[in-house]
C-alpha positions as CSV (number, residue, x, y, z in Angstrom):
1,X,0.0,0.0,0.0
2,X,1.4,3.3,-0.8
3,X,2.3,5.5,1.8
4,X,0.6,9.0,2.4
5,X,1.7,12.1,4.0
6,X,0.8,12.9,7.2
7,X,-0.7,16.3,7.5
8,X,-2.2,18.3,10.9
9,X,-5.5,17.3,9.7
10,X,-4.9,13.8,9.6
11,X,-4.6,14.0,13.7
12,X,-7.6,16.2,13.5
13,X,-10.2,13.4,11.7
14,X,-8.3,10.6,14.1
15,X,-8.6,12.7,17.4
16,X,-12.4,13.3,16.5
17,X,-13.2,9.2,15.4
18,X,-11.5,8.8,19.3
19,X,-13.1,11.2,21.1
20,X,-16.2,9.9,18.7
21,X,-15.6,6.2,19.7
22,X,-14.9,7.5,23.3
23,X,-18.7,9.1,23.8
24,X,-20.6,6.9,22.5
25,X,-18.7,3.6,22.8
26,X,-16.9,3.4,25.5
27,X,-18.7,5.8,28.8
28,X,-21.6,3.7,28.2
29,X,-19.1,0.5,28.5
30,X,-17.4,1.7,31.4
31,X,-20.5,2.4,33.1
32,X,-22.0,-0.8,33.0
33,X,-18.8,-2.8,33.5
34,X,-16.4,0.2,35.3
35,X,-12.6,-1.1,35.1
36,X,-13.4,-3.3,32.7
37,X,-15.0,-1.2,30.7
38,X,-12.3,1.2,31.1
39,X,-9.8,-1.8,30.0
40,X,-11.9,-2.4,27.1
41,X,-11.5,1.4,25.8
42,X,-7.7,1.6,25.7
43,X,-7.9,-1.7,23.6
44,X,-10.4,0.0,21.3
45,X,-8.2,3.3,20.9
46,X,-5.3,1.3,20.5
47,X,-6.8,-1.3,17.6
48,X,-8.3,2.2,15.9
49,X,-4.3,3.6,16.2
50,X,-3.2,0.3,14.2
51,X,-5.9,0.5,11.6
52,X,-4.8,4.5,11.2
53,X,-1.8,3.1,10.7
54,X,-2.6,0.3,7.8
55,X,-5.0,2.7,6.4
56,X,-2.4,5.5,5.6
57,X,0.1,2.8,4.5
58,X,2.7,3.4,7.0
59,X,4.9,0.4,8.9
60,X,4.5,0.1,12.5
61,X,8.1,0.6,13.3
62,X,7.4,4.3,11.4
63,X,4.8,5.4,13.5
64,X,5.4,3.1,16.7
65,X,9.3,3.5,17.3
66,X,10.8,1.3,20.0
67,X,14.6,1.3,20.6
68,X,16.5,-0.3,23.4
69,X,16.6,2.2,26.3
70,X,19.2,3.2,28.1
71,X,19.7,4.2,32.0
72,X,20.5,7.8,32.2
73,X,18.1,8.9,29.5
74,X,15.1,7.0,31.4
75,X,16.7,8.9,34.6
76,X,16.2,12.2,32.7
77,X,12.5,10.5,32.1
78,X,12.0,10.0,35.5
79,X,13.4,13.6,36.7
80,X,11.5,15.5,34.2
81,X,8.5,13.5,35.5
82,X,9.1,14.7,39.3
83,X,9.6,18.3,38.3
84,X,6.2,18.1,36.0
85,X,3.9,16.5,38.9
86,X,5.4,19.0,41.5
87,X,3.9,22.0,38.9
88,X,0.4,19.5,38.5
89,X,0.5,19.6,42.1
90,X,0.0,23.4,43.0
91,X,-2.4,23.5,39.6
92,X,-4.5,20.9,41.7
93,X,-4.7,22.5,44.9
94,X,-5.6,25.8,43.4
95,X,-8.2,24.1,41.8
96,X,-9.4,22.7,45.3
97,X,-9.5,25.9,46.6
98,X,-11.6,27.2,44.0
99,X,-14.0,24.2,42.6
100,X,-13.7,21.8,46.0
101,X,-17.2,20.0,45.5
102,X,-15.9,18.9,41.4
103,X,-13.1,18.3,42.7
104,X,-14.2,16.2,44.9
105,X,-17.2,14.9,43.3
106,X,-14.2,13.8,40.6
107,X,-11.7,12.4,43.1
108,X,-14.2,10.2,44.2
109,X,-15.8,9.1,41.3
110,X,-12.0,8.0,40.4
111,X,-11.2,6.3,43.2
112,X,-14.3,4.3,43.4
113,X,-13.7,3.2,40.1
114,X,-10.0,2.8,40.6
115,X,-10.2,0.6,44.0
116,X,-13.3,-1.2,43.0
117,X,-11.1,-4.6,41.4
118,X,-8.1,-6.0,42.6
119,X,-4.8,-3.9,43.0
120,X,-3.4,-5.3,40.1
121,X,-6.2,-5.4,37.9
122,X,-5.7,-1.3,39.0
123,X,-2.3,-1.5,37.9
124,X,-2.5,-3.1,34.7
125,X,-5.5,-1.0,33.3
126,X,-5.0,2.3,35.1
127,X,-0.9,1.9,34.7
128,X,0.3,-0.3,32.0
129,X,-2.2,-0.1,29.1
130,X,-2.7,3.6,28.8
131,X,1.4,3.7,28.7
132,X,0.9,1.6,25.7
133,X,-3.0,2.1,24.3
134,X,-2.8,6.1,24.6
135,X,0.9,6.4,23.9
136,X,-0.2,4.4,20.6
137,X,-2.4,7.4,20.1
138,X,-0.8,10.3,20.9
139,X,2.7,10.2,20.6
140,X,2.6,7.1,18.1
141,X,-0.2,8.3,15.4
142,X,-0.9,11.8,16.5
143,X,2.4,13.6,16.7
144,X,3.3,12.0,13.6
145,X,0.7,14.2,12.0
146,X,2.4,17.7,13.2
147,X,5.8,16.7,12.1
148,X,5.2,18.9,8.7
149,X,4.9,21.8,11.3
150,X,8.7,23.2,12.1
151,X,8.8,24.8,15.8
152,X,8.9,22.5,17.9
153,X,7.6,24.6,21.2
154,X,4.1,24.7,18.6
155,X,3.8,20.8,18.6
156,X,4.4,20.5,22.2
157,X,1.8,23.2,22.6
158,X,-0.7,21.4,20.4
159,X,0.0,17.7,21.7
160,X,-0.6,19.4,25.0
161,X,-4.3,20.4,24.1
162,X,-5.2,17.0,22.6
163,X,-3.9,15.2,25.8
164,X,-6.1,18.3,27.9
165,X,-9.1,17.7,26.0
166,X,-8.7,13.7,25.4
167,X,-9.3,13.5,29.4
168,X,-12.6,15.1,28.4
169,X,-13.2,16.8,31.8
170,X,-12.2,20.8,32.3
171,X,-10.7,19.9,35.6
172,X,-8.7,17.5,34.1
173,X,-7.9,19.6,31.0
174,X,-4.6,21.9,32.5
175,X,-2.6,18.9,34.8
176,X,-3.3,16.4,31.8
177,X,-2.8,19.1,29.5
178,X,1.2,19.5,31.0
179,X,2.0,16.2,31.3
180,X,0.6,15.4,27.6
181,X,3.4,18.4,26.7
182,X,6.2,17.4,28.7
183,X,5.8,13.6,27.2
184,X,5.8,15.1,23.8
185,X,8.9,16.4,24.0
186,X,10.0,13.8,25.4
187,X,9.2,11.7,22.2
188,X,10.0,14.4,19.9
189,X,13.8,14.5,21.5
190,X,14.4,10.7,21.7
191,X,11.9,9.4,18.4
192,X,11.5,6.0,20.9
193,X,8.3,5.4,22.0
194,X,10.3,3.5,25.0
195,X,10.5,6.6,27.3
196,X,6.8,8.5,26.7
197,X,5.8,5.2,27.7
198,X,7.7,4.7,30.8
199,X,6.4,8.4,31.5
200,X,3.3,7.6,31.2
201,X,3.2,4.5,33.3
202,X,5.1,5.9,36.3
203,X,2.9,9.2,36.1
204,X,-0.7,6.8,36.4
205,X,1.4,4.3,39.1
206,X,2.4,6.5,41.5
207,X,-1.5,7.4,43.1
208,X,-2.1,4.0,43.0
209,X,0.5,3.0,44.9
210,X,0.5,5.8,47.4
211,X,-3.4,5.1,47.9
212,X,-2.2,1.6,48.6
213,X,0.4,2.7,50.6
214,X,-1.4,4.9,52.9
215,X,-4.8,2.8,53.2
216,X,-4.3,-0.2,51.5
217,X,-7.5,-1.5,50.0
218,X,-10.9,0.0,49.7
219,X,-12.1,-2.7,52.3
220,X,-9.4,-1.1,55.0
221,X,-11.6,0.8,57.3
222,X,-9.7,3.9,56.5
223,X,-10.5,4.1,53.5
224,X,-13.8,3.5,53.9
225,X,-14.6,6.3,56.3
226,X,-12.9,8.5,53.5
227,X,-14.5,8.0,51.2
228,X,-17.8,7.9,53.0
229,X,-16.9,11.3,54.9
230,X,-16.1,12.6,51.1
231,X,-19.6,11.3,49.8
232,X,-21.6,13.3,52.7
233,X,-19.6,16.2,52.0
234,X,-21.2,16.1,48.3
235,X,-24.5,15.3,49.7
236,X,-24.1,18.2,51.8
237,X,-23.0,20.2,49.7
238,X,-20.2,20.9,51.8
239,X,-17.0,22.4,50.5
240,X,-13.5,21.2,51.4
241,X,-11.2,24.5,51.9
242,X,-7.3,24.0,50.4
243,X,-5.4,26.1,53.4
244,X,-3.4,29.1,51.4
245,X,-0.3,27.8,53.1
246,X,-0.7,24.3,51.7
247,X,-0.6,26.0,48.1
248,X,1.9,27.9,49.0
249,X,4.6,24.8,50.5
250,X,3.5,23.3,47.0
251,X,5.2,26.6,45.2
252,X,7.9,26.7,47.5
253,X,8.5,23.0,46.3
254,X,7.3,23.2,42.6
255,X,10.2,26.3,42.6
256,X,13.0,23.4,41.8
257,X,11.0,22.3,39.3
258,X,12.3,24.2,36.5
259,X,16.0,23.1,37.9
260,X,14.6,19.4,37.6
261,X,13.3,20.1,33.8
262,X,16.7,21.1,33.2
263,X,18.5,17.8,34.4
264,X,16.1,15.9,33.0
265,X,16.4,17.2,29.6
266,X,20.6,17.1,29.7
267,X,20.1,13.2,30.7
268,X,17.5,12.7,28.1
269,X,20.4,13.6,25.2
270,X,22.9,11.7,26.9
271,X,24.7,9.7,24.4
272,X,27.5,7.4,24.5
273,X,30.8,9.1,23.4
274,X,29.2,12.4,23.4
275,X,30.1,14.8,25.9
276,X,28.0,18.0,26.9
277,X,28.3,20.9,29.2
278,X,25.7,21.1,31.8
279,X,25.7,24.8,32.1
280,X,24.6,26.2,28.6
């Protein structure tokens, strides 16, 4: 099959078939069987990235690259990571303090969703597959559309907004939104799919685990009354005030941030037999 050029609008049809797929396929599947359901989306974006794929006559290597990683690059994936969650962080809490019942009303809904199966099943859907299902998306068929467009800063911009708006809540739109950015470069420095991935899978691990690690399962009494204290509070009507000094320790914190983007990005181009100065 002969292979056709990818152009923005390309990503613009296949973003709308997802988001397409996403409203009328899959909420009604993840509300009648919840994880599941939500297991049984990122296999449907993902086989609709592969068909994109065959359709426009491209090989998967082209559009999917994987190459064999290597330790201080994935480092600089980790760090860049860190310093991006600490800036989603204080964009969170601001948010608390000034939407706390959606907040809330969508912390919950997430959790419940999230702790209602087994841990692992957790892991694998929440963690694993959308490092692989949405990657396949975003920085596999997406991204591949924008490379006609030459600034680089102006693809990261845009990749930002689909991830934003992919997450399909406003809430959700800015933290998503940043991370969806920061991933893109990521791809667009290192062309392996290897490290967005890794991203990705860390970025959706890490609650998990730290729910676990603080409460341990849903059925912990803990937990329990949380969530239960949480779902009066939205009965109630009852709003959950952010202290301004909690924002404020975030800011202090999310201050190194820009220091960590930096390190991250000189590991990310670290190549054997190449040496770089670390102060531009």
């Amino acid at each position: 099959m002969k292979r056709r050029a990818l152009k923005p609008w390309h990503g613009i049809v296949f973003f709308i078939l997802i988001m397409a797929a996403f409203f009328f396929i899959c909420v009604p599947m993840q509300a009648y069987w919840g994880m599941y359901g939500l297991a049984a989306t990122e296999l449907l974006i993902l086989v609709m990235a592969l068909i994109f794929t065959k359709v426009m006559g491209y090989p998967l290597k082209v559009l999917f690259p994987v190459k064999k990683p290597e330790f201080l690059p994935i480092l600089g994936t980790f760090i860049i990571w860190g310093s991006t969650y600490l800036l989603d962080m204080v964009i969170m809490l601001i948010q608390y303090r000034l939407f706390p019942i959606q907040m809330e009303q969508l912390n919950s809904g997430l959790n419940e969703v999230m702790f209602s199966v087994p841990v692992f099943v957790t892991i694998l859907v929440v963690s694993i597959m959308p490092a692989i299902c949405e990657e396949a998306v975003h920085r596999g068929v997406i991204i591949h559309t924008l490379y006609s467009v030459r600034k680089e800063w102006l693809v990261v911009l845009i990749m930002g907004i689909y991830f934003g708006l992919f997450h399909s809540d406003p809430l959700r739109f800015l933290p998503t939104g940043i991370l969806g950015a920061a991933i893109s470069y990521i791809m667009l420095e290192t062309e392996n799919m290897v490290y967005p991935s890794f991203f990705h899978c860390i970025n959706n691990l890490f609650p998990i685990l730290l729910q676990v690690f603080l409460y341990g399962s849903l059925q912990n009494s803990i937990m329990q009354e949380a969530q239960q204290v949480g779902e009066q509070m939205i009965r109630n009507n009852t709003e959950i005030q952010i202290p301004l000094v909690s924002i404020g320790i975030y800011i202090i914190f999310a201050a190194a941030s820009p220091f960590g983007l930096y390190l991250g990005n000189y590991l990310l181009h670290h190549k054997k037999g190449m040496k770089r100065t670390f102060i531009p």
